[in-house]
C-alpha positions as CSV (number, residue, x, y, z in Angstrom):
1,X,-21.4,18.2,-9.4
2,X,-20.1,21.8,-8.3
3,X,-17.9,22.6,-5.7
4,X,-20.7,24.9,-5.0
5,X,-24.0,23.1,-4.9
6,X,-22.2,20.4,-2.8
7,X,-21.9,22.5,-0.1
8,X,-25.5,23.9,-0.3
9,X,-26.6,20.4,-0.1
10,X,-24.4,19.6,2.9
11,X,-25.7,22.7,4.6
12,X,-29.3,22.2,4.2
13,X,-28.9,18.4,5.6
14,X,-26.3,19.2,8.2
15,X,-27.4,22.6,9.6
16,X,-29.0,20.9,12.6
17,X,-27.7,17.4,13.9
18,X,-27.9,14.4,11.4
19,X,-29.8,11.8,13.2
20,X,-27.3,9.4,12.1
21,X,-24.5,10.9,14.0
22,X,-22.6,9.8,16.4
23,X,-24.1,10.9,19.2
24,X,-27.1,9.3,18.5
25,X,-25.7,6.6,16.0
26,X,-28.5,4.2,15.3
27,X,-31.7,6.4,15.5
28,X,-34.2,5.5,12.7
29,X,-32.1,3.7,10.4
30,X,-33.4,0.4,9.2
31,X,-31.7,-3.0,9.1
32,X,-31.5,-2.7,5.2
33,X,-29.4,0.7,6.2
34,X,-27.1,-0.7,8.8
35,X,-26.1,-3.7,6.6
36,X,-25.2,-1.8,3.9
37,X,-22.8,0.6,6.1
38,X,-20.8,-2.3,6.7
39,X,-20.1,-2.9,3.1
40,X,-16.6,-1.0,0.7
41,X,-17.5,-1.2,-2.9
42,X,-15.7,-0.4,-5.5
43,X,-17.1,1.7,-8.6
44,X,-16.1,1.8,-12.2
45,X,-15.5,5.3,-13.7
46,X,-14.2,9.2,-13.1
47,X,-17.5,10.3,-12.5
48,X,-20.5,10.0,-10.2
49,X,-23.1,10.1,-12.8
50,X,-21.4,8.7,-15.8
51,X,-22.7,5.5,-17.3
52,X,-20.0,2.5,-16.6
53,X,-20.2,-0.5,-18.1
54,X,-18.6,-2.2,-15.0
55,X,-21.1,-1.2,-12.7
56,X,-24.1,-2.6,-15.0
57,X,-21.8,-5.9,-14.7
58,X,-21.2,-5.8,-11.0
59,X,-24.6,-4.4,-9.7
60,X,-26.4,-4.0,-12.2
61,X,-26.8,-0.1,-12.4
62,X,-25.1,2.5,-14.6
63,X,-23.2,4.8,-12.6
64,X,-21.0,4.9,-9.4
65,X,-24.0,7.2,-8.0
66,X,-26.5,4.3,-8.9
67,X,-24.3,2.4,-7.0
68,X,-24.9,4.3,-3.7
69,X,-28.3,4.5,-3.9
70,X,-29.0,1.0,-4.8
71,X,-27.0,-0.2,-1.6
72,X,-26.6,2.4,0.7
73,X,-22.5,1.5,1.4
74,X,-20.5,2.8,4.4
75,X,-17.5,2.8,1.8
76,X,-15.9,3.2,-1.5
77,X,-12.4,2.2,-2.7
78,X,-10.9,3.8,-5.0
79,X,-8.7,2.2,-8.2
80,X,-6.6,2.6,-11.2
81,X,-6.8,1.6,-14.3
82,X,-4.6,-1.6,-13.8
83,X,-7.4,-2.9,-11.6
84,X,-10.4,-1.5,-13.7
85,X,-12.4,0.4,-11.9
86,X,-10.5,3.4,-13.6
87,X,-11.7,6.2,-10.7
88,X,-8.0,8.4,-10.4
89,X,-6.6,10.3,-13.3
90,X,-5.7,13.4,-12.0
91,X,-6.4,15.6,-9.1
92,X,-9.7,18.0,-10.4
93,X,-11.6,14.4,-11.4
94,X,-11.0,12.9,-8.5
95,X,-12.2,15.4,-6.4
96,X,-15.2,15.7,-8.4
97,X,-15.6,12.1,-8.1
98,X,-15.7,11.7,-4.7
99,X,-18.3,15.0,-4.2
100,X,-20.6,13.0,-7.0
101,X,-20.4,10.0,-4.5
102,X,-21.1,11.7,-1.1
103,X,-23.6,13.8,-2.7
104,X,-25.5,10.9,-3.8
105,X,-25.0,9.4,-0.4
106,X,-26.7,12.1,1.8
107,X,-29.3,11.9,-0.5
108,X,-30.3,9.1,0.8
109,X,-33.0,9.1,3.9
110,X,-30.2,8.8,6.7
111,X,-27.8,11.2,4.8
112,X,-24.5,9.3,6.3
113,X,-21.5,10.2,4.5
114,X,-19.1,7.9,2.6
115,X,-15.8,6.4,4.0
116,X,-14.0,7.0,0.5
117,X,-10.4,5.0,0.4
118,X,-7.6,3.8,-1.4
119,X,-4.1,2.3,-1.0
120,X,-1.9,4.7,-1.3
121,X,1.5,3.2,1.1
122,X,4.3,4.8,-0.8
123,X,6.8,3.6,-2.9
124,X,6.3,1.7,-6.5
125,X,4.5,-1.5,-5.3
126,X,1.2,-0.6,-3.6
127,X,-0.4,2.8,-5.3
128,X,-3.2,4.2,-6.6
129,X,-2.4,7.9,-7.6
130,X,0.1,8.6,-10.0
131,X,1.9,12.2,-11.1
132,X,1.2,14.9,-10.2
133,X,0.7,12.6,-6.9
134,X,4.1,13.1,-5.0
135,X,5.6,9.8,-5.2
136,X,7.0,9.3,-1.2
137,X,9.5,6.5,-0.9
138,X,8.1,3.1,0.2
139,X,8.3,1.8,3.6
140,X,11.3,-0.5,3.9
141,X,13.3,2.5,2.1
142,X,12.0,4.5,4.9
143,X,13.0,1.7,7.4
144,X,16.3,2.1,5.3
145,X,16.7,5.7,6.3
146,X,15.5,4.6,10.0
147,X,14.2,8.4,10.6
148,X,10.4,8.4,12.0
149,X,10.7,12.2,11.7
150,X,11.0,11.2,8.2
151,X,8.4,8.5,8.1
152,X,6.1,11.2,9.7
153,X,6.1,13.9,6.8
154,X,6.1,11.0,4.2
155,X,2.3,10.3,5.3
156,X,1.7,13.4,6.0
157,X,2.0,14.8,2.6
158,X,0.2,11.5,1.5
159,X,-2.7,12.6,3.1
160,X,-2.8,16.0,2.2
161,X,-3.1,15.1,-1.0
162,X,-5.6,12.1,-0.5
163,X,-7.6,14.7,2.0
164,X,-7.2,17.3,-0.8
165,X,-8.9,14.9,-3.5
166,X,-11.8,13.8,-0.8
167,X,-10.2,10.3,0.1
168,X,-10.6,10.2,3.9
169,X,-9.0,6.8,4.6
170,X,-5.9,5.5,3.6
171,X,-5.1,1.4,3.9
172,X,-2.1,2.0,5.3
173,X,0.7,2.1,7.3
174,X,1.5,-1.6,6.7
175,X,2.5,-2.8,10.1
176,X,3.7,-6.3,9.1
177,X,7.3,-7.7,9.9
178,X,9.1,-8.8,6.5
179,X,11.3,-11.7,8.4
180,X,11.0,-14.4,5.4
181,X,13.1,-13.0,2.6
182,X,10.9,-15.2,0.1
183,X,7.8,-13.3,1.0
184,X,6.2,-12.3,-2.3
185,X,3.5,-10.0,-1.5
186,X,4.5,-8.2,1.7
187,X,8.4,-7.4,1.0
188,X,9.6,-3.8,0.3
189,X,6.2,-2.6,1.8
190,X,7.1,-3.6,5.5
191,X,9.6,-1.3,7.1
192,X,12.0,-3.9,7.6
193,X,12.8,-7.1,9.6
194,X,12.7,-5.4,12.9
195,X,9.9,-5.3,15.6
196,X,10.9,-2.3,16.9
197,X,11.5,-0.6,14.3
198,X,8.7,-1.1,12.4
199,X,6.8,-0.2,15.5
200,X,8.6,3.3,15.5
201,X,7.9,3.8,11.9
202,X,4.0,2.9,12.3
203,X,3.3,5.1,14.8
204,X,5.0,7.7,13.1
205,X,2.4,7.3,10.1
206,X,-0.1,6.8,11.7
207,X,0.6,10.7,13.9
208,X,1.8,11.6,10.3
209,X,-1.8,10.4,8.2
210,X,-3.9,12.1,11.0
211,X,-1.8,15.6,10.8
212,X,-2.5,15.3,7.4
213,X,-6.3,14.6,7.7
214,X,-6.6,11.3,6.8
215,X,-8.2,7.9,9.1
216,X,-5.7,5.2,9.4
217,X,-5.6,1.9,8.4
218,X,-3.0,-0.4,10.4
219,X,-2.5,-3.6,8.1
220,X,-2.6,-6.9,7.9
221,X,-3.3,-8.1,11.4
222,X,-2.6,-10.8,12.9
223,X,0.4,-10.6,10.9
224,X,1.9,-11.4,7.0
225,X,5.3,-10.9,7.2
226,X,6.4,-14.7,7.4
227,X,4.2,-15.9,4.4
228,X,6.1,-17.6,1.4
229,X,2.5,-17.7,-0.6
230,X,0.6,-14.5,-1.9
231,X,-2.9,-14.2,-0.1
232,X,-4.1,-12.5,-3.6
233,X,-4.0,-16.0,-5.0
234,X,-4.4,-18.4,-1.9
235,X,-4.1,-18.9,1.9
236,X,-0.7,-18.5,3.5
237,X,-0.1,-19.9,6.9
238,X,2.0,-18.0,9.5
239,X,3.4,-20.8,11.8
240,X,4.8,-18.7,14.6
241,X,4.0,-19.5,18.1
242,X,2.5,-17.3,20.5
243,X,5.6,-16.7,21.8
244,X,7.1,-15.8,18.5
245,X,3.6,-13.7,17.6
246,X,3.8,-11.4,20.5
247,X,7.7,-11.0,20.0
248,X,7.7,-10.7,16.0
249,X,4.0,-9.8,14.2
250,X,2.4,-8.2,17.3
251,X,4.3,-5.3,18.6
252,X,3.3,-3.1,15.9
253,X,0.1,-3.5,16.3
254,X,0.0,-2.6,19.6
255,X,2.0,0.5,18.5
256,X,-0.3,1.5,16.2
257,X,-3.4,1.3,18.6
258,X,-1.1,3.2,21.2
259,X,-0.8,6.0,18.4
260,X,-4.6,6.0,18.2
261,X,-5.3,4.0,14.6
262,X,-8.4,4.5,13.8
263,X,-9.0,0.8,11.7
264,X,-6.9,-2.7,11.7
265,X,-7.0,-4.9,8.1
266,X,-7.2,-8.4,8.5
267,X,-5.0,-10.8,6.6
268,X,-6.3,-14.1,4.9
269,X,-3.6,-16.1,6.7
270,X,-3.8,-18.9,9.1
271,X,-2.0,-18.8,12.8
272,X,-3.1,-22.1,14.3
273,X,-1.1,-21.5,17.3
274,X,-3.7,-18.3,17.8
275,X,-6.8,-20.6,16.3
276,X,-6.3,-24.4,15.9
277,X,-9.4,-24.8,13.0
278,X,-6.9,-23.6,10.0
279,X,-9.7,-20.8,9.5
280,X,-8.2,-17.4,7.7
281,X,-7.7,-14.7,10.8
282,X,-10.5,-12.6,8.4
283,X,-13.1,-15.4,9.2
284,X,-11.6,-16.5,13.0
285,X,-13.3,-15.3,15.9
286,X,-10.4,-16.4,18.1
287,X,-7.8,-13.4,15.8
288,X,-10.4,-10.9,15.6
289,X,-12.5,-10.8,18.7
290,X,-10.0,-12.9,21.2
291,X,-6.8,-11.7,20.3
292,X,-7.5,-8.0,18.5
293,X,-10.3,-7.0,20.8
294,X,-9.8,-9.1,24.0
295,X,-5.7,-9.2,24.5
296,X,-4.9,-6.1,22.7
297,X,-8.4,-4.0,24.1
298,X,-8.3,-2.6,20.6
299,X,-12.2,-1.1,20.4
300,X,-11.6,0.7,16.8
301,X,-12.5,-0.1,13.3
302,X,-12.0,-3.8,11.6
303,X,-12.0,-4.0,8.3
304,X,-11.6,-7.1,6.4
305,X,-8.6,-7.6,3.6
306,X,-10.5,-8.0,0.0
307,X,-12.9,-10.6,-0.1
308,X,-12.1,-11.2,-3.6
309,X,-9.1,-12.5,-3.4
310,X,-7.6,-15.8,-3.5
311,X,-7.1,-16.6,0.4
312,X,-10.8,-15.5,1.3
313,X,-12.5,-17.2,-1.9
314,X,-10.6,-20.6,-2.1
315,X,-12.7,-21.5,0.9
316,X,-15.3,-19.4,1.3
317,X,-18.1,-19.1,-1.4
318,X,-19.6,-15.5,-2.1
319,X,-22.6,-15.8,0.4
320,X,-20.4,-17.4,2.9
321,X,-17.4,-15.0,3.6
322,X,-19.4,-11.9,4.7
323,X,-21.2,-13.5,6.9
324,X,-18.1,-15.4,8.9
325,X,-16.0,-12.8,8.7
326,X,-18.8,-10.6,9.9
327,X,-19.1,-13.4,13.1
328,X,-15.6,-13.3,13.7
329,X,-15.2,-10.0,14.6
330,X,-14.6,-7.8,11.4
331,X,-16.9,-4.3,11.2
332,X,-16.6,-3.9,7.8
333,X,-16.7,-6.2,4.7
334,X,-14.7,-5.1,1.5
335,X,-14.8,-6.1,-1.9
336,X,-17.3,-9.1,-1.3
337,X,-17.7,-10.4,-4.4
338,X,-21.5,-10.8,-6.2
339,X,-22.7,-7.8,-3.7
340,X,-25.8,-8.6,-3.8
341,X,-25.5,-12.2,-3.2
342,X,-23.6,-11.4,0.1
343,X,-25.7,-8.3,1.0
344,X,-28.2,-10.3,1.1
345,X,-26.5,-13.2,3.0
346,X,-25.4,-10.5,5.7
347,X,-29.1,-9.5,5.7
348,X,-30.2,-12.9,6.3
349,X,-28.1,-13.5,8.7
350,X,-29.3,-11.0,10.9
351,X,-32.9,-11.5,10.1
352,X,-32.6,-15.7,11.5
353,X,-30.5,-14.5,14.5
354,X,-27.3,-16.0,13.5
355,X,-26.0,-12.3,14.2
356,X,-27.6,-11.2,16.9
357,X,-28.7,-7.1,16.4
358,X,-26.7,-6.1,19.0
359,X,-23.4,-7.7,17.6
360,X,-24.8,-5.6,14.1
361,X,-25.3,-2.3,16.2
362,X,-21.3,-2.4,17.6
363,X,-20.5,-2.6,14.1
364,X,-22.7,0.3,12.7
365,X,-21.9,2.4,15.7
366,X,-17.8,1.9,15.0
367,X,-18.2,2.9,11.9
368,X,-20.3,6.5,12.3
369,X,-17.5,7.2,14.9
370,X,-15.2,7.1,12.8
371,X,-17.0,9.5,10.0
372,X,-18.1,11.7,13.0
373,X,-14.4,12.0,13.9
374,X,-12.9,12.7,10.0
375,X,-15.5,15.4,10.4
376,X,-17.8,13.7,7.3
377,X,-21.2,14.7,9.1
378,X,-19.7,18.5,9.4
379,X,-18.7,18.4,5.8
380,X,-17.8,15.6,3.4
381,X,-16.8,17.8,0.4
382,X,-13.7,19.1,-0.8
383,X,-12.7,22.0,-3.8
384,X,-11.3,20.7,-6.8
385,X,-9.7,24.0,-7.1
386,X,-7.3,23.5,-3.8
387,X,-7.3,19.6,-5.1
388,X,-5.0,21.1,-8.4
389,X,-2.8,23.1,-5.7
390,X,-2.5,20.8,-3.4
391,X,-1.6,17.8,-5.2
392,X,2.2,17.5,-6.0
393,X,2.6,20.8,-4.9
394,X,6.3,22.1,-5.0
395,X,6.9,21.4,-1.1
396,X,5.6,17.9,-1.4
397,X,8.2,17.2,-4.0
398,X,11.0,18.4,-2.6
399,X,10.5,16.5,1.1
400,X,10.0,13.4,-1.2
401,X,13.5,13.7,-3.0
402,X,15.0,14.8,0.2
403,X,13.7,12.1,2.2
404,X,14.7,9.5,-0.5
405,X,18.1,10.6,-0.8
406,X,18.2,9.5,2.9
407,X,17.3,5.8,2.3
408,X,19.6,4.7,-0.9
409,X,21.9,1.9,0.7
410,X,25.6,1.0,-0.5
411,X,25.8,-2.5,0.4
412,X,28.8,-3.3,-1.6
413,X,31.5,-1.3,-3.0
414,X,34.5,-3.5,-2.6
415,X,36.7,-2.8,-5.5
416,X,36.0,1.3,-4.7
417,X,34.4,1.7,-8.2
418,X,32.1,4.6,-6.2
419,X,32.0,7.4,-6.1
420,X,32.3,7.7,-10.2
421,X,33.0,11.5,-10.2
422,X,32.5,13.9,-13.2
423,X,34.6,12.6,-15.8
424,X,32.7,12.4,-18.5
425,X,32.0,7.9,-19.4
426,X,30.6,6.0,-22.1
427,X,27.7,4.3,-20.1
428,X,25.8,1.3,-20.8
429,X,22.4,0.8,-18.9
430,X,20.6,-2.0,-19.0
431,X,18.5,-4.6,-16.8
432,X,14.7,-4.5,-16.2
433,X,12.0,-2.0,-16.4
434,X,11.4,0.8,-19.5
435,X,11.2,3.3,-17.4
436,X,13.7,2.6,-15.0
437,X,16.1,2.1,-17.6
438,X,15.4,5.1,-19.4
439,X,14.8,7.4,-16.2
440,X,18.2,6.3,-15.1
441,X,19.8,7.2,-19.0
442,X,18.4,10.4,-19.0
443,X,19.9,11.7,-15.6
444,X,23.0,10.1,-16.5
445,X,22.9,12.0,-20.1
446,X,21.8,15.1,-18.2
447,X,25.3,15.2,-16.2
448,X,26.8,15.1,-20.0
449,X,27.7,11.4,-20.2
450,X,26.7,9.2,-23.4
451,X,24.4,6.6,-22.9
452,X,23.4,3.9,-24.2
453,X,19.9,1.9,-22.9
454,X,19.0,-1.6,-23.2
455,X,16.2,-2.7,-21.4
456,X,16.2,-6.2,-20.8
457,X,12.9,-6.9,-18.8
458,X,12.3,-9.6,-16.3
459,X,13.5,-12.6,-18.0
460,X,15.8,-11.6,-21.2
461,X,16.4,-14.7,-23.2
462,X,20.3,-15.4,-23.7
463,X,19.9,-13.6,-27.2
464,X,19.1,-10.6,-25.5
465,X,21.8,-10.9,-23.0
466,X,24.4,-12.0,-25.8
467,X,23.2,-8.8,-27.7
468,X,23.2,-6.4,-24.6
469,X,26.9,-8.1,-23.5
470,X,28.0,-7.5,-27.1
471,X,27.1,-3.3,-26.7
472,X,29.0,-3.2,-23.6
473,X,31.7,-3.6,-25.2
474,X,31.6,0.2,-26.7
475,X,31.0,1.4,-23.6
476,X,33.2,2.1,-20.3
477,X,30.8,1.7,-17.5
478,X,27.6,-0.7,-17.0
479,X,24.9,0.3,-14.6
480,X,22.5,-2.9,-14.6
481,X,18.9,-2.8,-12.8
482,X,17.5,-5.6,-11.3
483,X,14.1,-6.6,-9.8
484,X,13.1,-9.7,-7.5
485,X,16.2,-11.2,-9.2
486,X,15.9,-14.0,-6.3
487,X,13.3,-15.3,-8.3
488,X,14.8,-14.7,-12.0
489,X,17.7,-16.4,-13.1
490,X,17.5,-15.2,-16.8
491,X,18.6,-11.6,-14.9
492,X,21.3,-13.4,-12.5
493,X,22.4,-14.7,-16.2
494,X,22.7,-11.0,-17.7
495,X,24.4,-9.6,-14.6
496,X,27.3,-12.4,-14.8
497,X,28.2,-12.1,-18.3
498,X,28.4,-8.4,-17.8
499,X,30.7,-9.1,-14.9
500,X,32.6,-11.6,-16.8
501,X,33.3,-8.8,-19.8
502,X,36.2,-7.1,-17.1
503,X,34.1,-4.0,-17.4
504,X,33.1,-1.7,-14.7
505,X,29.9,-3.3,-13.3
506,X,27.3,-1.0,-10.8
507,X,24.3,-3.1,-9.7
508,X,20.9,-1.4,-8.9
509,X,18.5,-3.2,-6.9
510,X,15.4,-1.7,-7.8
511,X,13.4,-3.2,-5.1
512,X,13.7,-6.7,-2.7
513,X,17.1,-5.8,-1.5
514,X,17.8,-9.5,-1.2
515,X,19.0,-9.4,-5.0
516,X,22.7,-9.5,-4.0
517,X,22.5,-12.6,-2.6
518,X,22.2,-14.1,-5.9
519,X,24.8,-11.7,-7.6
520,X,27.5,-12.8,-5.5
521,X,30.5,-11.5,-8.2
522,X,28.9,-8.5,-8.4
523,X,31.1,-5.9,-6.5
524,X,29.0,-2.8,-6.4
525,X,26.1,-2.8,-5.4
526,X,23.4,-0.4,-4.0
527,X,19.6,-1.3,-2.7
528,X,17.0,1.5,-3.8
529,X,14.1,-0.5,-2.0
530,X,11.5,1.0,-4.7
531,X,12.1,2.5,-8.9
532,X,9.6,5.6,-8.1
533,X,11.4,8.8,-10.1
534,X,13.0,9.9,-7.0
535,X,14.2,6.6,-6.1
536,X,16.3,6.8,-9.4
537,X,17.5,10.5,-8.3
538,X,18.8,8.7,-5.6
539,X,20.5,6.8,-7.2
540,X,22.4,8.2,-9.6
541,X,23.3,11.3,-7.1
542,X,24.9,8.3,-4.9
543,X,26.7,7.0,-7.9
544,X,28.1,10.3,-8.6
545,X,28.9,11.4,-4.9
546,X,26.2,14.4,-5.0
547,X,24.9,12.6,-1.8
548,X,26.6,10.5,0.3
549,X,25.0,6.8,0.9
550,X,23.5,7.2,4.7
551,X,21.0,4.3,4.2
552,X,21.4,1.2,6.4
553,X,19.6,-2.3,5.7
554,X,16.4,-2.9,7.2
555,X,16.6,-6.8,7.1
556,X,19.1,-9.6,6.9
557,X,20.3,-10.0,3.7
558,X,21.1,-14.1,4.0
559,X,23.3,-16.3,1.8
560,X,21.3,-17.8,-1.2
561,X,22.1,-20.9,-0.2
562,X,20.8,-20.7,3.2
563,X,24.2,-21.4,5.2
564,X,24.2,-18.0,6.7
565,X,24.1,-14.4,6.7
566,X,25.7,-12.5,4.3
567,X,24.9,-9.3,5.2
568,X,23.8,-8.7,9.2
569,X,20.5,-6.1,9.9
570,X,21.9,-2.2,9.7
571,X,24.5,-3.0,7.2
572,X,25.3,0.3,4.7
573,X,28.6,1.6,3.1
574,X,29.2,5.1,2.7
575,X,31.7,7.9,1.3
């Protein structure tokens, strides 16, 4: 669809007042309507009207535009490839993707605009855009660099882009507290152990995604940054007290609805101090409607965490999830998996009076407030032509590398190994990730050093580390990249014996900067909190003393054996 006819069609719909707006938000529309506004879908494909096989195999329609019409959704989420809906490849399709979808939306008889999201929080973990995308640094790098003037332009030029591309909501800033070091899900995507800081740094997003035109997402409430089990594949339970809650998980939170967020994620976890049943906070009416609505007044957008995934299925079947999440307290219901077994259930639902129409009407009328306020009645189309400028435009990319070199942290340099200086070296790399590897090889061969790169992946097998040890040997220098090396001790393995070879050992940790703790021979040492390109920069500009190290740690890096801590909160070398 043109850039063009989209906004003839907007203007003959929207040159006098949509009935569905917000100031009259429920006039006309049908139950069948207002239940399907509470639904996200995702679609399969780069264009609106292209035949998918995914979507004949979810909904059973050919095209993301099908999908509209056939269910009417407030929402649409956008993937990558990695996931399978395959909807981002570069800036011009997206665009055109997401004019496709709200075109075939205000088709429809109530012509209410799509919500049209993604996850796009920064960093290497949690994305959905890739290059040209400007890469930002992640959000426990920024909690590294402890700037919210800094934390404010990274989501800013986030949501230029997004805005630029016609995704109008981003799931993020992620407001959780990373205080359990074993956390595998949450990690380098909190800003760090601290409530206040993470506090500081959410509302700075949040101001920063609003400047840039984007809505807000503020995630996961009640709390998940004191889970040791991933809620993709089943149900964590936070333990803290009340006490411990509104001193630790809550503050943010409250920050974030302070700084006018305009939606709050759930998180499949359980807080029995909060609700005694062991219910997921998604599906507890005590989390959503007691504690987020009642203590913290918050009257905005909830939206639940996917209901595909392991914490929300394990005990809830397909058309029982919606529906209790729904009765807890959340407005909107995404990724419910067999759609039309939980439309339907939803539908239900309402019809036999377990949800009363008034509870259904708060719901609907949140969620046109919110596309009245991102301006989606006005205009919910974009030009792919300022989509191509916009995206990883030459600004963009230099904040990002500027505001990275502010978060690398040298947490060990004890035998004064850094800064290396210019003399030319003989340089092995090695440790996990292909393109980390050879990222870092190529800026160390750009600054005229020879280099030699053996990746090593995740687990090498002693072979590989007997092979990799034996090339070190022709070499002056190691550089060594690890990753979640807490939980690998086939990379613990390769970084001793390159320690034990008497060569000159620097240690990257390329993301949980809680590596060191199991590298305790390892003298030099430096946490990059995320292996995006500029992340890498960062790097090696700190390794040569382009940049000074001005990063300080966000968390508590304890002792691997639990006895204490090894390095304290706001811990950083520099030169």
């Amino acid at each position: 669809m043109s850039f063009a006819w989209g906004k003839a069609l907007v203007a003959l719909i929207i040159l006098a007042p949509s009935p569905a707006a917000a100031s009259s938000p429920l006039a006309g529309m049908t139950l069948e309507e207002k239940v399907g506004q509470l639904f996200v879908v995702e679609v399969y494909g780069q264009d609106a009207d292209t035949p998918n096989a995914g979507n004949q195999r979810l909904y059973g329609v050919d095209t993301p535009a099908q999908v509209i019409e056939k269910y009417k959704p407030g929402g649409v989420i956008y993937f990558d490839a990695r996931r399978g809906p395959d909807n981002v490849r570069e800036p011009r399709q997206i665009a055109t993707l997401s004019n496709g979808l709200q075109a075939a939306a205000l088709r429809q008889r109530r012509h209410i605009p799509l919500l049209i999201s993604t996850d796009q929080e920064g960093g290497a973990v949690v994305y959905r855009l890739t290059a040209p995308a400007t890469a930002m640094p992640g959000n426990m790098a920024l909690g590294a660099g402890r700037s919210t003037r800094d934390a404010r332009r990274s989501a800013e030029v986030i949501a230029a882009e997004l805005k630029s591309v016609g995704i109008n909501q981003n799931y993020a800033p992620v407001a959780d507290v990373n205080v359990n070091p074993a956390n595998p899900v949450i990690g380098v995507r909190s800003f760090g152990e601290d409530p206040a800081l993470v506090s500081r740094m959410v509302a700075a997003q949040v101001d920063g995604y609003h400047a840039g035109g984007t809505a807000t997402v503020a995630k996961h409430f009640p709390g998940h940054g004191d889970t040791a089990t991933d809620s993709h594949f089943g149900l964590p339970e936070v333990t803290h007290s009340r006490e411990q809650l509104a001193a630790i998980d809550l503050p943010p939170f409250r920050s974030a609805i302070r700084a006018g967020v305009d939606t709050i994620m759930t998180a499949h976890v359980v807080l029995r101090s909060v609700d005694p049943s062991g219910a997921p906070a998604t599906m507890s009416k005590p989390v959503l409607t007691g504690l987020l609505r009642g203590e913290l007044r918050y009257d905005g957008l909830i939206v639940t965490d996917a209901l595909d995934m392991g914490g929300a299925t394990g005990t809830y079947p397909p058309d029982v999830a919606p529906v209790e999440a729904f009765k807890a307290g959340a407005d909107q219901l995404v990724l419910a998996p067999q759609l039309d077994t939980a439309y339907q259930a939803v539908l239900g639902a309402v019809r036999s009076g377990a949800i009363p129409m008034r509870r259904l009407d708060e719901s609907v009328r949140r969620i046109l407030r919110l596309k009245e306020r991102r301006g989606l009645f006005r205009d919910p189309f974009v030009d792919p032509a300022r989509a191509v400028t916009t995206v990883g435009r030459p600004e963009h990319l230099a904040d990002a590398q500027a505001i990275t070199d502010r978060t690398t942290t040298l947490v060990r340099n004890d035998a004064g190994l850094l800064p290396l200086g210019t003399t030319p070296r003989n340089v092995l790399v090695a440790g996990w990730g292909v393109t980390t590897t050879a990222t870092i090889g190529a800026a160390l061969t750009g600054r005229g050093h020879a280099v030699d790169v053996q990746e090593t992946g995740t687990a090498p097998t002693q072979a590989r580390i007997d092979e990799v040890v034996a090339r070190s040997a022709e070499r002056d220098l190691v550089v060594v990249s690890t990753q979640n090396a807490a939980a690998n001790p086939q990379q613990r393995a390769l970084v001793a014996a390159l320690l034990a070879t008497g060569k000159p050992v620097v240690v990257a940790g390329m993301r949980n900067p809680y590596d060191i703790a199991y590298l305790g021979a390892a003298p030099t040492y430096l946490a990059t909190y995320g292996y995006t390109a500029g992340s890498i920069e960062s790097l090696v500009r700190t390794l040569f003393g382009e940049i000074r190290p001005v990063g300080t740690l966000p968390v508590t890096i304890p002792k691997a054996d639990g006895s204490g801590t090894l390095y304290p909160f706001g811990h950083g070398l520099s030169y």
